[in-house]
N, C-alpha and C positions, 0 to 999 in steps of 0.2 A: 787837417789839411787846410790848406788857405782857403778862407772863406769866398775870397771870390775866384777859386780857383774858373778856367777859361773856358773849358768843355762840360755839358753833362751829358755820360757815358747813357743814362738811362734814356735817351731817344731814341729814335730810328739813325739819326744822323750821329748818334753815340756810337749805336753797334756798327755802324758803318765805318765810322774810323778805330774804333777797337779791331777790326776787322780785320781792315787795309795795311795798320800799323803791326798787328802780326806776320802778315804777306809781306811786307817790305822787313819786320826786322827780328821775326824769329828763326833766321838761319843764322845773321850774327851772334845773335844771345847765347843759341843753344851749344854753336862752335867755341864760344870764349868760356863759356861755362864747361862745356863737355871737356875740353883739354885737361883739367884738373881736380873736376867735384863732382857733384850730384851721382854717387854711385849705391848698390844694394847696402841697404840696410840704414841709410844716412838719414838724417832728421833734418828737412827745408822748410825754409819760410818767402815766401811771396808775396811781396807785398807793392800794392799797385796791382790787382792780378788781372784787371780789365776783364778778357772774353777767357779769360783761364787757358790759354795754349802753353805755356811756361810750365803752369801749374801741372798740368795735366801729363806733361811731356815728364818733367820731374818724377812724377808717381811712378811713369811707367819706369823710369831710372833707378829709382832707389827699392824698388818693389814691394809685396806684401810685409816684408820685414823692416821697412821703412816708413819716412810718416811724414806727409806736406800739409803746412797749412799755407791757405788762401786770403791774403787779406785786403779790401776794397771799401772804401768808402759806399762803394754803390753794386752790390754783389748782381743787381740782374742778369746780369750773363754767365754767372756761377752756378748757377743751380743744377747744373747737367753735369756739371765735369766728376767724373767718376774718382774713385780711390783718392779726392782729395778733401780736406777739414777745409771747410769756408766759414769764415769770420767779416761782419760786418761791423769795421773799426776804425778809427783817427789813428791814422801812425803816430800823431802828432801827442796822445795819449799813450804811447810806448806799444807794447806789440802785446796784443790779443789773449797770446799763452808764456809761459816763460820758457826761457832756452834750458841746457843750451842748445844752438842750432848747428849743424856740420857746414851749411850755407843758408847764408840770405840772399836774395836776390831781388835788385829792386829796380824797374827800367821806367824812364821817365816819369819821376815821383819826386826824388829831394829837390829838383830842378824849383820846383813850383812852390818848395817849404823857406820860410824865411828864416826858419831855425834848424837848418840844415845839418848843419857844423855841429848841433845841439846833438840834431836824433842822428844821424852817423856815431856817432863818439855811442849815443846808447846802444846803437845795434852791435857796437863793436860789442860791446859787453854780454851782449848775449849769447856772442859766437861761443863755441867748445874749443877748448885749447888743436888749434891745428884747422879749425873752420877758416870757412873762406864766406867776406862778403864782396859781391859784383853789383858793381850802378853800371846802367847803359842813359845817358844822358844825348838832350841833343843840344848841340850848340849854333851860334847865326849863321845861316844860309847864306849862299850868294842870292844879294836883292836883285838883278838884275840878269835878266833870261842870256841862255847861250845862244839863243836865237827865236826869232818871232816874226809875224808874217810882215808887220811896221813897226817904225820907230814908235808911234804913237801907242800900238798895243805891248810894247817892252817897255815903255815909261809907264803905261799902266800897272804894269807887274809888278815895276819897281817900287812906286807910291802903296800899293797892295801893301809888301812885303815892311815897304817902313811903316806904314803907319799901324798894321796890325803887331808889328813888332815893338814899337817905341810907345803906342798911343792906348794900346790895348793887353797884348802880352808883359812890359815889364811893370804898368802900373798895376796888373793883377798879381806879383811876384813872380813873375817866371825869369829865372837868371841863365843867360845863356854863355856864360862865362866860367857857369859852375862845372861845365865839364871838365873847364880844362884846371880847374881849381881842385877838383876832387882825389888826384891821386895825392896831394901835399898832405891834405885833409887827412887821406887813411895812414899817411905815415905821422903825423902827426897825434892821431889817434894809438899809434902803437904799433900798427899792422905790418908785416914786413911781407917781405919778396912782391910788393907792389908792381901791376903791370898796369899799360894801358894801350888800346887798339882802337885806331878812325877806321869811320868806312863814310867811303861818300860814293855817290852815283848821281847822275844825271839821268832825265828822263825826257821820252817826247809825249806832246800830245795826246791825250788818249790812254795813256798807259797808268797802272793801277798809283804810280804815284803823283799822277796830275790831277786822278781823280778825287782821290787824298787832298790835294790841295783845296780843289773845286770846292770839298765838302768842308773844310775850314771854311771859308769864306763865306758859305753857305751857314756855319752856325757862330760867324764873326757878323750875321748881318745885319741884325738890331744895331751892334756898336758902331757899325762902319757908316749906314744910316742915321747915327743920331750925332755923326763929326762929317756929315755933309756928302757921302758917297750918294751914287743916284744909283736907280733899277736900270739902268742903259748900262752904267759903268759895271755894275755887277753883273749883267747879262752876258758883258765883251767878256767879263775874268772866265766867267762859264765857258766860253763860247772858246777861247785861247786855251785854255786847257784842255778842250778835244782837240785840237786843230797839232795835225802830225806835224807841220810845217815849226811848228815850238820847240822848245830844247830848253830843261832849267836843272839846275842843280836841287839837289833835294838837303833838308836838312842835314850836318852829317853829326853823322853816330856815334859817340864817344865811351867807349867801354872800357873799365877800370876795376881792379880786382887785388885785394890785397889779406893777407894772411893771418889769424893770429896766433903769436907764437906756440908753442907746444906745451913753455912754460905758463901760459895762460897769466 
């Protein structure tokens, strides 16, 4: 993975957004995946498996006659999860164990790899003739609040949202284009009956994805600190994301799923 990848999972303010990020986006996951894969007896791979809810959700899919592995650069929050194989591994090194796999599944992971196009095209290969792999990506946010209690605390949002975007997230590799890049990519790869499904939502103040936000910011703060932000201006961003009088758009979620033939 990228070496300066943006978060480390292994904190307090890790497990907090591994957390939050499952509360906000394993009902999509498990609905675009569930329409078509993860059933008894199937062989998964998980990779990115952060607090293991995927994982774990999986296991219970494919059941004893089935087999998931779990793959994380940083497994500490893997260690519980039941009925699943954890591996702590560089995707960026190919996967763990060898296929083939019935699904992969990988949710905000190739975003962050600058040889994306590379290790997609490998994971194709490990699928089993008629496997399915899914990315859930996320792509640019609206910078600018739906609403806020002053102008002055929405232009803070706004500067927020760009300069942890432009000044911090793409200098670490994070492509936020790559969601909308990625179904070309699996057809390019081979994969056929390629789909793909947004979700976006808005939130207020207060609510588990402001708090989400809060706690970005909270582990953007060394960087935002060392390009001139102040403890007042971080205090307002805290302070704005309780405040119900707010209203933002949250990242939205791009999920893309594509086939490999039967002919393999």
């Amino acid at each position: 993975m990228n070496t300066d990848y943006t978060f480390d999972s292994g904190t307090d303010l890790g497990r907090f957004q591994l957390d939050h990020l499952s509360l906000l986006l394993d009902g999509a996951s498990r609905d675009f995946i569930g329409e078509v894969a993860a059933r008894e007896g199937q062989r998964c791979l998980e990779l990115g498996a952060g607090n293991g809810s995927i994982a774990a959700w999986l296991a219970e899919r494919v059941g004893p006659t089935g087999r998931v592995d779990a793959v994380d650069l940083d497994t500490t929050h893997l260690d519980d999860v039941p009925e699943v194989r954890v591996h702590r591994h560089d995707v960026e090194e190919g996967p763990p164990v060898d296929g083939p796999f019935d699904l992969i599944h990988a949710r905000l992971l190739l975003m962050h790899l600058e040889r994306r196009h590379e290790i997609l095209e490998s994971l194709v290969r490990e699928l089993a003739p008629g496997g399915l792999l899914v990315l859930g990506e996320f792509t640019r946010p609206p910078t600018v609040p739906f609403e806020a209690p002053t102008e002055s605390e929405a232009a803070l949002y706004h500067r927020l949202l760009e300069t942890t975007i432009e000044r911090i997230a793409r200098p670490a590799g994070q492509d936020y284009a790559w969601g909308y890049e990625a179904d070309r990519a699996m057809i390019h790869a081979g994969l056929e009956g390629v789909e793909t499904a947004e979700y976006r939502h808005t939130a207020r103040g207060g609510s588990a994805t402001c708090r989400l936000i809060s706690n970005y910011a909270r582990q953007f703060t060394p960087a935002l600190t060392a390009i001139g932000w102040t403890e007042a201006e971080l205090d307002r961003i805290h302070a704005l994301m309780s405040d119900p009088r707010t209203r933002v758009g949250f990242f939205p979620f791009v999920c893309i799923r594509g086939r490999r033939t039967l002919d393999g």
